[in-house]
C-alpha beads as a LAMMPS data file, in Angstrom:
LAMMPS data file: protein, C-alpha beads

166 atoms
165 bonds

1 atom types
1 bond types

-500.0 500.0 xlo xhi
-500.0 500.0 ylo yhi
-500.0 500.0 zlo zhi

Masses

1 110.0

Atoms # bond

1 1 1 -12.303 -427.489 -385.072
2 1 1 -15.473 -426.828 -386.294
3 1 1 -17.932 -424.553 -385.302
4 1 1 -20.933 -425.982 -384.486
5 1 1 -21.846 -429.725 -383.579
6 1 1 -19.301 -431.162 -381.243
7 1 1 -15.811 -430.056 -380.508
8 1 1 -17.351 -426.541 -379.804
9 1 1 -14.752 -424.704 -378.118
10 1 1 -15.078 -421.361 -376.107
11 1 1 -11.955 -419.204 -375.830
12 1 1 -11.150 -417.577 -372.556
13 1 1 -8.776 -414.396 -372.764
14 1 1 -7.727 -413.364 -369.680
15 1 1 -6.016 -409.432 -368.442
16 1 1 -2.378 -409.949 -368.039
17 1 1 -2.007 -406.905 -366.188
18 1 1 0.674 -408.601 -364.097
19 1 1 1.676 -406.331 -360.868
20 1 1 -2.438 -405.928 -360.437
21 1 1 -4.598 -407.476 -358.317
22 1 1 -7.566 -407.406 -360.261
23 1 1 -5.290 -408.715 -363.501
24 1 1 -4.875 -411.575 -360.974
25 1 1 -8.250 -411.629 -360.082
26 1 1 -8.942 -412.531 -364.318
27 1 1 -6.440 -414.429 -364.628
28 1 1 -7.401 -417.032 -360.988
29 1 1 -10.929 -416.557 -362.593
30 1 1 -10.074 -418.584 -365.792
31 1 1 -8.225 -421.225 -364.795
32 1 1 -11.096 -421.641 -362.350
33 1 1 -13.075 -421.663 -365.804
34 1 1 -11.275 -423.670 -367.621
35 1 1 -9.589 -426.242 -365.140
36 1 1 -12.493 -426.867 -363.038
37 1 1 -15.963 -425.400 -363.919
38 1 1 -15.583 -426.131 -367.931
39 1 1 -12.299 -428.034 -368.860
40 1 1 -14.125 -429.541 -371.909
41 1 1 -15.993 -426.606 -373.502
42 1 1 -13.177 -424.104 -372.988
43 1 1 -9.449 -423.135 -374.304
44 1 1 -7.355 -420.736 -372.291
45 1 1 -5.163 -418.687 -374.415
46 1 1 -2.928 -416.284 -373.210
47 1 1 -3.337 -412.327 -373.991
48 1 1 0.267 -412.162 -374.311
49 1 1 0.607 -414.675 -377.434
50 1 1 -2.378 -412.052 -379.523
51 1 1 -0.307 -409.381 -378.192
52 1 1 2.514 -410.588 -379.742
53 1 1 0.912 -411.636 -382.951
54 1 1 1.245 -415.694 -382.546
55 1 1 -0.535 -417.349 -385.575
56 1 1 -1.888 -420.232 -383.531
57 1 1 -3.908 -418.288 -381.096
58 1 1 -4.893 -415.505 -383.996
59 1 1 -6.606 -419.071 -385.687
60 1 1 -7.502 -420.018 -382.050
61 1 1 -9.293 -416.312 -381.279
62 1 1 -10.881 -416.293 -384.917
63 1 1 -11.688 -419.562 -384.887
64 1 1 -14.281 -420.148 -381.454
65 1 1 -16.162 -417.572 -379.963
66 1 1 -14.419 -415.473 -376.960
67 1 1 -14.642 -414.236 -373.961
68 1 1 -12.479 -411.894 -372.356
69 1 1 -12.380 -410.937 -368.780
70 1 1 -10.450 -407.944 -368.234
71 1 1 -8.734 -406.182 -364.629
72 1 1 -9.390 -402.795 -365.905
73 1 1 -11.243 -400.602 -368.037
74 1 1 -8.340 -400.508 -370.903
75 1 1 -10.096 -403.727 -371.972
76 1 1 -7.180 -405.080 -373.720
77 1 1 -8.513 -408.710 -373.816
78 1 1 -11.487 -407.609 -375.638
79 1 1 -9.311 -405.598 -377.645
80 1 1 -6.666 -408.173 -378.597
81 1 1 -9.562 -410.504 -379.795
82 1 1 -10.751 -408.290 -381.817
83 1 1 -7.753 -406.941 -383.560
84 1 1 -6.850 -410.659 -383.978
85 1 1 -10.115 -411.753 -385.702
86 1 1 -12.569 -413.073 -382.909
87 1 1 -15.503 -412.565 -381.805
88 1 1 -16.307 -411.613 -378.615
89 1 1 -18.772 -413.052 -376.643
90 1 1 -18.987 -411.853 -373.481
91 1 1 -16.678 -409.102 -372.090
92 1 1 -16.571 -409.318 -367.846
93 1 1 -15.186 -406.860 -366.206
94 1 1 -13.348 -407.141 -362.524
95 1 1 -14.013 -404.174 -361.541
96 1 1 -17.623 -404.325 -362.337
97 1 1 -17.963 -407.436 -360.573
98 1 1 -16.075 -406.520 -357.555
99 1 1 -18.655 -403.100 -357.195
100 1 1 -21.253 -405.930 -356.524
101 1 1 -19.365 -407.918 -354.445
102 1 1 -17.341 -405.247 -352.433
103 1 1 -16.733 -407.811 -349.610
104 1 1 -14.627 -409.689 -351.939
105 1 1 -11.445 -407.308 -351.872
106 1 1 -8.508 -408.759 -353.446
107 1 1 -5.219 -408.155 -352.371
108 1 1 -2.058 -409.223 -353.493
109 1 1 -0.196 -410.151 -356.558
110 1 1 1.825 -413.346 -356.681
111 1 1 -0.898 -414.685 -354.378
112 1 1 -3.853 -413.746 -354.008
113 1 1 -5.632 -413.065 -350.657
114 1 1 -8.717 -415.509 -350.002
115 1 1 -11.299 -412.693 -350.668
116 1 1 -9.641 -412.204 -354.252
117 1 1 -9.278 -415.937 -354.714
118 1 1 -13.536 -415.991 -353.761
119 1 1 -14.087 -413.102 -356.153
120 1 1 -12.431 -414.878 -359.183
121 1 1 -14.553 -418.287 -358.492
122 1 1 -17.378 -415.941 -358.436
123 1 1 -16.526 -414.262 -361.521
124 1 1 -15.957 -417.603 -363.222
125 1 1 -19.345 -419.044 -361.694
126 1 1 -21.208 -416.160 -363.461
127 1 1 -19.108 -416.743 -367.204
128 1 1 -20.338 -420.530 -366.511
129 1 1 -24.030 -419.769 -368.113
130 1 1 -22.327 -417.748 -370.988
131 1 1 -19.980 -420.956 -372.210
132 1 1 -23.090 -423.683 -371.842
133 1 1 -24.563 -421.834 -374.145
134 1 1 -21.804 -421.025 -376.917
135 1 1 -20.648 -425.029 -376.167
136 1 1 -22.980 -427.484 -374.424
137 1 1 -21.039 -429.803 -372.124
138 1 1 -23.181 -432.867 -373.969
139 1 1 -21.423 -432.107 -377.302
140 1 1 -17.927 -430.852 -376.325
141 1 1 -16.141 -434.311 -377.683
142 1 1 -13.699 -433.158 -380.794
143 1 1 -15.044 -434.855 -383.643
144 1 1 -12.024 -436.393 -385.661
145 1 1 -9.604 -434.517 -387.485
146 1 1 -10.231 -431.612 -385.426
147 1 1 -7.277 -429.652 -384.145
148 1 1 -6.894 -428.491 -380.411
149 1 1 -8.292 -425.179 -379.987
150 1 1 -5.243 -423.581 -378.926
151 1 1 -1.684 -424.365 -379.535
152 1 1 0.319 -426.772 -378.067
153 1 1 -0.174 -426.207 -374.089
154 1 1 -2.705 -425.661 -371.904
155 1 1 -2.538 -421.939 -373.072
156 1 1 -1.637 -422.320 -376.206
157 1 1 1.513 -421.851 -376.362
158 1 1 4.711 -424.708 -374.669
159 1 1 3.253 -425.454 -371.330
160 1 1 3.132 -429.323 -370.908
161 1 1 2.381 -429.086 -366.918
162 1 1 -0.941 -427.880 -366.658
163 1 1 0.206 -425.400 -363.843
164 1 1 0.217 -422.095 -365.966
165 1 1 2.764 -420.726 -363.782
166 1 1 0.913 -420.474 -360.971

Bonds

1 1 1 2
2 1 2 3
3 1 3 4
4 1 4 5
5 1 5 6
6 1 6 7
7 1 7 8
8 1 8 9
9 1 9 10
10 1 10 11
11 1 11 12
12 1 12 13
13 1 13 14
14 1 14 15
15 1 15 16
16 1 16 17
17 1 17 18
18 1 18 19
19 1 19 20
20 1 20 21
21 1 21 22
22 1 22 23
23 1 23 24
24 1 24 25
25 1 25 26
26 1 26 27
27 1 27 28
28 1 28 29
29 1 29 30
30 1 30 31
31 1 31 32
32 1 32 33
33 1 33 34
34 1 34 35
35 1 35 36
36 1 36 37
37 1 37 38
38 1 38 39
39 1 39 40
40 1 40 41
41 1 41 42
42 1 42 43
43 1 43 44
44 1 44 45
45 1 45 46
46 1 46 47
47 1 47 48
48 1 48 49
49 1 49 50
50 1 50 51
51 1 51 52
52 1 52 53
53 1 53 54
54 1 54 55
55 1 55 56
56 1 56 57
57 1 57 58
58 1 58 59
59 1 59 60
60 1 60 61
61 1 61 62
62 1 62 63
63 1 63 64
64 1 64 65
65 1 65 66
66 1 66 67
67 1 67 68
68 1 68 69
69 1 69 70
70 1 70 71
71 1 71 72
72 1 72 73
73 1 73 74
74 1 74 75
75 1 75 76
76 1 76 77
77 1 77 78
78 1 78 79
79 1 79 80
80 1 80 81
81 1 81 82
82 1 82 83
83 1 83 84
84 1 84 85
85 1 85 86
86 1 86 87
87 1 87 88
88 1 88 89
89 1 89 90
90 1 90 91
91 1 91 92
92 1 92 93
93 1 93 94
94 1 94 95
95 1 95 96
96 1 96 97
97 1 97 98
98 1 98 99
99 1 99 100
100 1 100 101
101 1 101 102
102 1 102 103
103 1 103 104
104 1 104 105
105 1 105 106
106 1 106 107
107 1 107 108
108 1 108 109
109 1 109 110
110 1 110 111
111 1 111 112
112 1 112 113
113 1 113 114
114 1 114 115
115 1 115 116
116 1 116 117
117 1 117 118
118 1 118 119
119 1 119 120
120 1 120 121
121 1 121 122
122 1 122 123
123 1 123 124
124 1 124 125
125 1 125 126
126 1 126 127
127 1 127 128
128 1 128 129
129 1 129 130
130 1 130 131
131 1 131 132
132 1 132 133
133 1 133 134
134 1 134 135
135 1 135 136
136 1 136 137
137 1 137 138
138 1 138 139
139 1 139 140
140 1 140 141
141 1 141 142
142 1 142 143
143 1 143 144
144 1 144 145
145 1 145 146
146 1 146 147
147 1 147 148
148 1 148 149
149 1 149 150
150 1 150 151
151 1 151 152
152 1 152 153
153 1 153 154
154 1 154 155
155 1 155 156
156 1 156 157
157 1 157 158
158 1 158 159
159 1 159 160
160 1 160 161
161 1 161 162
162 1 162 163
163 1 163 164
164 1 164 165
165 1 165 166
């Protein structure tokens, strides 16, 4: 996919800090990103498939600029994009977010609480400004011969049902 003109893709790297609410938080926040605010300017791909050292999402992460939002201050999105080859963009914190919007608590793990669930669309409402401007929505058609930006799935990696395990 190239780089500039259309097919612009920006890659979103959520936390995976599964077990956390705020590495829920990131993760609610981009498939609010990239399922409803920006489906055609963005790729998810999953932190665990850099972690592990998948080729596909190394192209995908060195490929398309990136941004990570990470649950804690271990930034390990930011981190794995880097050590892969990308470039990050834009690094959003939870935490940081939540200090401004402390009425926004998130609770809950599997599911989050409707407070965490707010706090995620606001987190992905604020990244919104960030990917129009790496990717404007006018040119985000692939041009042909381009390949997807990430994998096979909707994260890269097998998923064919669009649900991301949620």
């Amino acid at each position: 996919m190239s780089r500039s003109g259309s097919g612009r893709k920006v890659v979103v790297v959520p936390c995976s800090g599964i077990g956390k609410p705020y590495g829920t938080v990131s993760r609610e926040a981009a498939y609010e990103l990239c399922e409803e605010l920006r489906p055609r300017t963005t790729a998810l791909v999953a932190l665990s498939r850099l972690v592990m050292g998948d080729a596909g999402a190394g192209r995908t992460v060195a490929g398309h600029p990136a941004i990570a939002i990470d649950g804690c201050k271990l930034t390990c999105a930011a981190k794995m994009v880097r050590v892969r080859g990308g470039t990050v963009a834009r690094e959003v914190a939870v935490l940081d977010v939540y200090r401004c919007h402390r009425e926004l608590k998130p609770e809950g793990i599997a599911e989050l609480n409707d407070a965490g669930l707010a706090l995620a669309r606001v987190i992905a409402e604020e990244i919104v400004p960030t990917v129009d401007a790496l990717a404007p929505p006018g040119g985000a058609e692939p041009a042909e011969g381009d390949e997807p930006p990430a994998g096979d799935g909707p994260l890269g990696g097998d998923e064919e049902d669009g649900d991301h395990g949620r």
